[in-house]
C-alpha positions in Angstrom: 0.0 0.0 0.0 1.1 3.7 -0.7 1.5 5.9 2.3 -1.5 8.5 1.7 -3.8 6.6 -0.6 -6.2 4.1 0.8 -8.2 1.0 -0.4 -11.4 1.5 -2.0 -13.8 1.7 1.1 -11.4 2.8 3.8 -10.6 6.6 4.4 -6.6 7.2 4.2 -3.5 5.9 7.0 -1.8 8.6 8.7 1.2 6.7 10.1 3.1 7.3 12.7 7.0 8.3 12.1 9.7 7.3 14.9 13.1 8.6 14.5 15.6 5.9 15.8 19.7 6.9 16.1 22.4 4.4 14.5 25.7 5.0 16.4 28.6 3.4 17.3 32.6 3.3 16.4 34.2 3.7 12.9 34.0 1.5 11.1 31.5 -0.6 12.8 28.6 -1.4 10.3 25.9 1.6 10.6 26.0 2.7 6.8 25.6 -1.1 6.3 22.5 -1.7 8.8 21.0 1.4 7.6 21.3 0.0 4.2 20.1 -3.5 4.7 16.8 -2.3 5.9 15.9 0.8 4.4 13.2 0.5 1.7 14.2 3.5 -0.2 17.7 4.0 -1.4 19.5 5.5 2.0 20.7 8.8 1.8 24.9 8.6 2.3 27.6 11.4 3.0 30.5 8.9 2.7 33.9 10.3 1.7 37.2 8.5 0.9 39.6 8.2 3.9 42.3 10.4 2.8 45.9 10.0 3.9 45.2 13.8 5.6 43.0 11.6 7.7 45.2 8.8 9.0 46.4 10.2 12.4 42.9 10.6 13.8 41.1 7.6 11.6 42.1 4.2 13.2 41.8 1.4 10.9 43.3 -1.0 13.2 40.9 -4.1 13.0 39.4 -2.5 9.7 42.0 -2.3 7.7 39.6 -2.8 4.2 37.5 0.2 4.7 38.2 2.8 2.3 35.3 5.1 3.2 33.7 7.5 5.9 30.5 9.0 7.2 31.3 12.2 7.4 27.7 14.1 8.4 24.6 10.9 8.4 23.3 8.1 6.9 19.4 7.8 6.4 16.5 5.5 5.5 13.4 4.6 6.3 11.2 1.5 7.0 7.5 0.7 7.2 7.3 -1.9 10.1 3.3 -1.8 9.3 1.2 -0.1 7.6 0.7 2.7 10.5 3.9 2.7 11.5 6.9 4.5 9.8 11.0 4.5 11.3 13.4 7.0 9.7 16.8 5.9 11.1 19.8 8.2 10.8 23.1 6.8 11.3 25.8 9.0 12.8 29.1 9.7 11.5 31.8 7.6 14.1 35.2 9.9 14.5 34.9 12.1 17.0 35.8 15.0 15.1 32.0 14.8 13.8 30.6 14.3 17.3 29.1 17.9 17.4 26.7 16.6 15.1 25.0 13.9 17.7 22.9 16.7 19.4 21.6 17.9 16.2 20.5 14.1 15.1 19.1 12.9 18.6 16.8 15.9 18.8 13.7 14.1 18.7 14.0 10.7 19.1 12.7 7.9 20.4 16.0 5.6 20.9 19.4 4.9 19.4 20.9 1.3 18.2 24.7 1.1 19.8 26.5 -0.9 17.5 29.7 -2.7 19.1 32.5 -4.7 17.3 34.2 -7.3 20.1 37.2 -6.5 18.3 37.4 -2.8 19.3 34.9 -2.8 21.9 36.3 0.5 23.6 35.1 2.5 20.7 31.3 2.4 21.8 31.8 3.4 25.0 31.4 7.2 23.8 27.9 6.5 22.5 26.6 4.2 25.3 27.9 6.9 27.6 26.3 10.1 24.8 22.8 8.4 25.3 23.4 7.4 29.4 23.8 11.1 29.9 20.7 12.3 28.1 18.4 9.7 29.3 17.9 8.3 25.6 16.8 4.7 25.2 19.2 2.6 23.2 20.1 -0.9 22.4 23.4 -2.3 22.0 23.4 -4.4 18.8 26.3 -6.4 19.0 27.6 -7.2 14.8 29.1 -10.0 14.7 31.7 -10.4 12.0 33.4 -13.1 10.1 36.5 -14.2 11.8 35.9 -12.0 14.9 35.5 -13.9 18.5 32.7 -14.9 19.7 32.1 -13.4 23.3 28.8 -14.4 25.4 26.3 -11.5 25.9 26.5 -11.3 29.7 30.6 -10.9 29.2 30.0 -8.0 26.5 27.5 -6.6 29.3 30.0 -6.5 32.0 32.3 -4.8 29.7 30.5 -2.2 28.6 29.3 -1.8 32.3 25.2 -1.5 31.3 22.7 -1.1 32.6 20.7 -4.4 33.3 17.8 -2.6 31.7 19.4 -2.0 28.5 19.1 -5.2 25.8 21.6 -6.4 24.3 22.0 -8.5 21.2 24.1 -10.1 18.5 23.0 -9.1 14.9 24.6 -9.3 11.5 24.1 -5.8 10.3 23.8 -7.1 6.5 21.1 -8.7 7.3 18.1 -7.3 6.6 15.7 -9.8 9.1 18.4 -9.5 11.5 18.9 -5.9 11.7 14.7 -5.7 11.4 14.8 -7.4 15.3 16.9 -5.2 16.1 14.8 -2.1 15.3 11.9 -3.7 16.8 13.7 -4.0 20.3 14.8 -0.4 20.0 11.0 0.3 19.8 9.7 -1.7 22.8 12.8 -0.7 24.8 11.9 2.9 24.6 8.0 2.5 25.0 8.8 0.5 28.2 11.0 3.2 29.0 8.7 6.0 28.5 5.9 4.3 30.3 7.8 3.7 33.4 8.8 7.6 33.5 5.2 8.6 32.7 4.4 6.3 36.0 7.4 8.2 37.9 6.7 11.1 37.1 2.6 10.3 38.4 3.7 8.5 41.5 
């Protein structure tokens, strides 16, 4: 169905838009999630790493990536017909971190993604979206050849919460990355609920 028109008989579906953050180290997969799920083609600022760059890019771990976000990814999907996520991933080097505030205005929760293999470079965003009570996820992509590491010992060491999920997910993949979305979305409704009940009580 289009967004806008409606069936013959029914009167038109005004969905409901969500904004959800993608965030995490460079290099760590969030122009490729973005791009697995989006149903239109995403929107990308990628640049080529430049040799001007290598003294504040670390490639160490991914020594194949040739390109950077250097303002936001975005796309969108319809998870039904009423309800509508744009998701806007944000640029990883922390020379573009003045951007964050400017792309969390608004929204409902954030995806961390974390790579085992350089673990210490999500610790900004889990600590960004701490700080301004934002509901996130942590989205664990699991790449070829990396180790495996069991949730609960990721957990400790990214020192969470124990009411923030955690996952594994393969951010190619678009059912994969689609669960992940979806517990972004119940995470922050529970979330908002129990402030709304805090803030009664």
């Amino acid at each position: 169905m289009i967004l806008g028109r409606s069936e013959r008989g029914k009167p038109p579906v005004e969905p409901v838009t969500l904004k959800i953050l993608v965030a995490g180290g460079f290099g760590v997969g969030k122009t490729t999630l973005v791009g697995a799920v989006s149903e239109i083609r995403p929107l990308r600022t990628e640049e080529p790493l430049t040799e001007a760059g290598r003294p504040v890019d670390d490639t160490t771990g991914v020594e194949g990536k040739r390109t950077t976000t250097v303002a936001m990814d975005f796309g969108r999907i319809t998870l039904r017909e009423d309800l509508v996520l744009y998701l806007f991933g944000t640029p990883g080097q922390e020379r573009f971190w003045f951007m964050w505030d400017e792309l969390s205005e608004g929204a409902l929760g954030a995806v961390v993604l974390a790579d085992t293999r350089r673990l210490e470079d999500c610790f900004a965003a889990v600590d960004y979206f701490e700080r301004r009570s934002i509901p996130f996820l942590v989205g664990v992509n699991c790449f070829e050849g990396a180790a495996r590491h069991p949730a609960g010992a990721v957990r400790r060491a990214l020192d969470l919460d124990e009411d923030v999920p955690l996952v594994l997910c393969d951010a190619r993949d678009r059912e994969s990355v689609k669960e992940v979305l979806i517990g972004v979305v119940q995470h922050a409704m529970r979330h908002t609920a129990a402030r709304r009940r805090a803030a009664v009580g």
